[in-house]
BASENU-550698 format. One line per 4 residues: their letters; for each residue x, y, z negated of N, C-alpha, C, CB. Coordinates in pm, whole numbers, plus 50000, padded with zeros to 5 digits. Glycine has a CB too. Example, Ala and Ser with C-alpha at 12.3 -4.5 7.8 and 13.67 -1.06 7.14 Angstrom:
REM residues 2
AS) 51319,49431,49220,51230,49550,49220,51320,49670,49220,51131,49553,49095 ~ 51285,49775,49292,51367,49894,49286,51290,50003,49213,51408,49940,49428
This chain:
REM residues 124
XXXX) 90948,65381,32876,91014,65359,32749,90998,65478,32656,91160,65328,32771 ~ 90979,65607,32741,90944,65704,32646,90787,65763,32620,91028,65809,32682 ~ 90756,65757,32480,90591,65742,32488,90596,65916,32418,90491,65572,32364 ~ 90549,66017,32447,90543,66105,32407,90429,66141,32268,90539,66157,32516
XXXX) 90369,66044,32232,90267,66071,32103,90360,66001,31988,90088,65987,32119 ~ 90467,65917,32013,90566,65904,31903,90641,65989,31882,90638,65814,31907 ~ 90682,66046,31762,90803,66137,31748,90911,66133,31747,90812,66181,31681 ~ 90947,65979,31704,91129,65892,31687,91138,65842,31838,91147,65709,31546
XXXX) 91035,65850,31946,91093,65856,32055,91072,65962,32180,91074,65746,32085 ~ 91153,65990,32184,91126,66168,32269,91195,66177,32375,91180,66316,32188 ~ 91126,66251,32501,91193,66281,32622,91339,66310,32588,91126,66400,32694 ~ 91472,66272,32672,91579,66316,32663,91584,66463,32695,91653,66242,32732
XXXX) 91711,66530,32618,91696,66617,32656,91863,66664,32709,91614,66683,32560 ~ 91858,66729,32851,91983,66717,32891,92056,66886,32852,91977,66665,33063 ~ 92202,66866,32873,92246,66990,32840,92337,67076,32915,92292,66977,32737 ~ 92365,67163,32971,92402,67227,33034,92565,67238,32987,92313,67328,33036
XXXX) 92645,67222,33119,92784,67216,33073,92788,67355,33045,92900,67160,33175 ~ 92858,67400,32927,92914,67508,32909,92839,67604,32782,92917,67567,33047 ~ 92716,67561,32778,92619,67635,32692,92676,67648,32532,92470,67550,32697 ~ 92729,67494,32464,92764,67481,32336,92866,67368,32350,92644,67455,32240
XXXX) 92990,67439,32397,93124,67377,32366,93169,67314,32246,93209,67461,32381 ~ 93141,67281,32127,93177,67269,32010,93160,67100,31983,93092,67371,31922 ~ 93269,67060,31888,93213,66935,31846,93292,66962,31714,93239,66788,31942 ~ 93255,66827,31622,93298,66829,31458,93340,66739,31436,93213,66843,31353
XXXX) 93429,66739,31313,93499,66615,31277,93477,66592,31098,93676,66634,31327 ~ 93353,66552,31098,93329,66574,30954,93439,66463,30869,93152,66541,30920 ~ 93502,66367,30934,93599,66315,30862,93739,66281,30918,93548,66214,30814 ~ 93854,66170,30887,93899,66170,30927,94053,66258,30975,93822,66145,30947
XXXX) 94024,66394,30908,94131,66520,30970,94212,66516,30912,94107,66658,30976 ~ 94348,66545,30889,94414,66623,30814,94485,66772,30812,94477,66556,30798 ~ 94511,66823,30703,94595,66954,30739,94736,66948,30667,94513,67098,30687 ~ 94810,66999,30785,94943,67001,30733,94963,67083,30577,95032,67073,30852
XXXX) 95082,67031,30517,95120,67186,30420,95138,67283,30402,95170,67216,30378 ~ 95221,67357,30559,95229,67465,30568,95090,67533,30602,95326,67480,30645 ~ 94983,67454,30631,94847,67498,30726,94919,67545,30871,94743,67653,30647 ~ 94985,67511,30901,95016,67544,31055,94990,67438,31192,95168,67573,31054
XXXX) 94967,67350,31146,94893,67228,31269,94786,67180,31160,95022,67060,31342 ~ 94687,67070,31235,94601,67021,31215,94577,66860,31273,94530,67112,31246 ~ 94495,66796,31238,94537,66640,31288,94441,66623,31305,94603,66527,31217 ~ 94317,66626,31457,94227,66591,31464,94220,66439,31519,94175,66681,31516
XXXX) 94124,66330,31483,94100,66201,31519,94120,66224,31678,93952,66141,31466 ~ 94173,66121,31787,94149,66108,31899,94239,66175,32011,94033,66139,31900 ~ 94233,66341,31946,94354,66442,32000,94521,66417,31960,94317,66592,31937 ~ 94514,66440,31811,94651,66407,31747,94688,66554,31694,94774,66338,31863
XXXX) 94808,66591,31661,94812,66713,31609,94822,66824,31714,94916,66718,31517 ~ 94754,66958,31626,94769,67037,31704,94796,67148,31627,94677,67040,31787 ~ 94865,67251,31697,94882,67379,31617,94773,67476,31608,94989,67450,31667 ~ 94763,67545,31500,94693,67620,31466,94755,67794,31414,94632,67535,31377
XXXX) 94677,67879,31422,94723,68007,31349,94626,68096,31244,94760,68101,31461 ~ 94608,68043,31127,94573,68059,31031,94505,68218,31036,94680,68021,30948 ~ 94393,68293,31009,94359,68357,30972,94269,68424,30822,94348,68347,31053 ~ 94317,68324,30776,94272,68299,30643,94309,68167,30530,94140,68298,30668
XXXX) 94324,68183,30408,94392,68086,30322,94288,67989,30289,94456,68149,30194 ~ 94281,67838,30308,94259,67781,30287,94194,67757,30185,94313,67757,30311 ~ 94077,67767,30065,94058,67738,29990,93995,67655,29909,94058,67784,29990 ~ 94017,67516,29840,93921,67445,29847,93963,67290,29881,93835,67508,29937
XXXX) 93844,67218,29901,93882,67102,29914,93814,67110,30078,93828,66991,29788 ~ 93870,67083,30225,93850,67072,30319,93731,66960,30326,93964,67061,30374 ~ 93635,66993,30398,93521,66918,30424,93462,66861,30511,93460,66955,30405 ~ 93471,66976,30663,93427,66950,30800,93513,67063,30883,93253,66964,30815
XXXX) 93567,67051,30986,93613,67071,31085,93552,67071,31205,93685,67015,31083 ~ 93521,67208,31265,93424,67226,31382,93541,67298,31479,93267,67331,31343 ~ 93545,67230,31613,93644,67268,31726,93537,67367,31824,93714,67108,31817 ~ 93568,67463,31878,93448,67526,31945,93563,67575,32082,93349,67677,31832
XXXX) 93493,67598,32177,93565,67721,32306,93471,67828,32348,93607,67645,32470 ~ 93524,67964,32327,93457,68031,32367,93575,68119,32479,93378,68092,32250 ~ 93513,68117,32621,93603,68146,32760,93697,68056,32767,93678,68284,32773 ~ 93858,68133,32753,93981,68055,32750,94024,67997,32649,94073,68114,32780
XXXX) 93986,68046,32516,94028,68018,32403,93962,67905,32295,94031,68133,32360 ~ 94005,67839,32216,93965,67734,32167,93995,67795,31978,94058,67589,32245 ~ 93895,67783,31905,93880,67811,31773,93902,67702,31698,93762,67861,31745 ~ 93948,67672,31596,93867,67578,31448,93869,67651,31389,93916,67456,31363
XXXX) 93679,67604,31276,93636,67642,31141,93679,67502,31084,93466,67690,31122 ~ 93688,67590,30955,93721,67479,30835,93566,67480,30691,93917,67552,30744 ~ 93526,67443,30667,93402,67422,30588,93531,67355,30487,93243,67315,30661 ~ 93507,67444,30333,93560,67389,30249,93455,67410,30123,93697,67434,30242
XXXX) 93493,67302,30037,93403,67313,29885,93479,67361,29794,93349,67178,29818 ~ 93431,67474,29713,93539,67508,29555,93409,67548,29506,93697,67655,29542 ~ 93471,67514,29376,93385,67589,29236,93398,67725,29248,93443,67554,29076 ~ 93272,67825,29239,93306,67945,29219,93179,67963,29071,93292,68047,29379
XXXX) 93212,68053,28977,93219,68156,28859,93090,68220,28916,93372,68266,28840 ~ 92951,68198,28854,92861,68287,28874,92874,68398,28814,92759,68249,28852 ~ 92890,68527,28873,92874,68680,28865,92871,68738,28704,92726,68721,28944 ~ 92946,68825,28683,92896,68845,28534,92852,69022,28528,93044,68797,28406
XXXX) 92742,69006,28526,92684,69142,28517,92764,69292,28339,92473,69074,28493 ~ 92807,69361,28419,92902,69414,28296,92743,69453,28163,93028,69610,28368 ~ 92647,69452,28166,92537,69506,28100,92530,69341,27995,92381,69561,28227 ~ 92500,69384,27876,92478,69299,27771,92344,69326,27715,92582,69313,27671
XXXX) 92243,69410,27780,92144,69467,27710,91996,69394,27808,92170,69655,27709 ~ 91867,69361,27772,91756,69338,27883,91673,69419,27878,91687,69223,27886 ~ 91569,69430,27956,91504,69532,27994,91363,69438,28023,91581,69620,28119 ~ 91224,69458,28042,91104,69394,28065,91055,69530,28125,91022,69318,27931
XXXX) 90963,69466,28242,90857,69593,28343,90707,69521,28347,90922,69617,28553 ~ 90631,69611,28328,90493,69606,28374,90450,69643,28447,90426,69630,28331 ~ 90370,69589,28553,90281,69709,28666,90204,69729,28629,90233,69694,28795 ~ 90112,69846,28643,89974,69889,28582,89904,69967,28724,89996,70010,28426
XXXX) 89809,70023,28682,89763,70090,28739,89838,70291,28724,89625,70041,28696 ~ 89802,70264,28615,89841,70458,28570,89957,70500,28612,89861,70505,28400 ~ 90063,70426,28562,90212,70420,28554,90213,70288,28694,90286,70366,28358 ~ 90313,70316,28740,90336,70202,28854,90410,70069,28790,90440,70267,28984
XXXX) 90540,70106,28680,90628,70018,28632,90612,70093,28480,90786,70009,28719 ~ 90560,70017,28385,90617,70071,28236,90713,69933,28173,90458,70113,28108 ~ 90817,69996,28158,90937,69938,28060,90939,69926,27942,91036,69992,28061 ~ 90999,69792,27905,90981,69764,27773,91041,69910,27646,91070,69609,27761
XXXX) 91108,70015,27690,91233,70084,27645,91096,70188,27608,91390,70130,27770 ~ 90983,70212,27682,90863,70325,27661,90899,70408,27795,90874,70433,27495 ~ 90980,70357,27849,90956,70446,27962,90882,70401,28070,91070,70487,28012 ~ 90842,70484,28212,90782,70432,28280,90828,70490,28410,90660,70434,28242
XXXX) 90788,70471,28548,90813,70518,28665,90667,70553,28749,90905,70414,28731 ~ 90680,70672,28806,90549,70704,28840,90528,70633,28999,90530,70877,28832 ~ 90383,70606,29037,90417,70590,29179,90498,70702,29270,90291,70571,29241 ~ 90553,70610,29414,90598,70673,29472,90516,70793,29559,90660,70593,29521
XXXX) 90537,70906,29557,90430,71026,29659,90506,71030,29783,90413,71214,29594 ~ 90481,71015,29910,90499,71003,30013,90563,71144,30024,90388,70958,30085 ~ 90550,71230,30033,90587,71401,29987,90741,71414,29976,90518,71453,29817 ~ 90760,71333,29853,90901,71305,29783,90987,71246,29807,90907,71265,29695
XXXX) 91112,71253,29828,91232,71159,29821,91245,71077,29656,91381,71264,29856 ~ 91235,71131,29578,91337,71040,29427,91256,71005,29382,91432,71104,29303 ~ 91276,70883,29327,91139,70817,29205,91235,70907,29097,91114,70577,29160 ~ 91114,70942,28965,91102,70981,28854,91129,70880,28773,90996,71035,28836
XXXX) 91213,70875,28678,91172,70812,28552,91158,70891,28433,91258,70715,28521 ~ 91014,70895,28368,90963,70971,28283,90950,70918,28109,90838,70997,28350 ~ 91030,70967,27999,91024,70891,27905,90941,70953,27807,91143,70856,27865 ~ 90861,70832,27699,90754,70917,27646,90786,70956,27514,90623,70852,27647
């Protein structure tokens, strides 16, 4: 039944108890208000101890064990604010040969000399 020159049908592959404890609950969960239990499908609630605030709209829920102890991650979605660089000014570079980088400003940067620690910037 398994033909190995197809790709959608492939030797099974078995797994070793213990290797990757984890399973997910991409739906289905809930979280309390306080964030102090959790409501996974199948289990029912369970308590939890928060190491971080919640932020976001909850998405997927991954249960893992590592030794004695048992983890959940929470995968959440929020809008975040791309970066705002405090500089209002631009800048343009060229590579050349002579000069390594010449800047739109007239300045330039020399290659680096193996010799040296600091690049130079030299203005003309």
């Amino acid at each position: 039944a398994f033909d190995k020159n197809q790709p959608l049908k492939r030797m099974p592959t078995f797994k070793k108890k213990g290797e990757v404890n984890s399973f997910s609950f991409p739906q289905g969960f809930k979280i309390d208000k306080n964030g102090k239990r959790i409501f996974l499908p199948k289990i029912g609630w369970v308590n939890v101890r928060k190491s971080q605030a919640i932020l976001g709209k909850a998405k997927n829920v991954t249960v893992s064990q590592k030794g004695k102890h048992w983890f959940v991650s929470i995968q959440v979605e929020q809008e975040v604010a791309p970066p705002k660089h405090p500089s209002n000014a631009m800048i343009g570079g060229d590579l050349g040969v002579k000069h390594l980088i010449t800047l739109s400003d007239g300045s330039f940067v020399e290659p680096i000399d193996t010799s040296k620690q600091t690049i130079r910037i030299k203005r003309l």
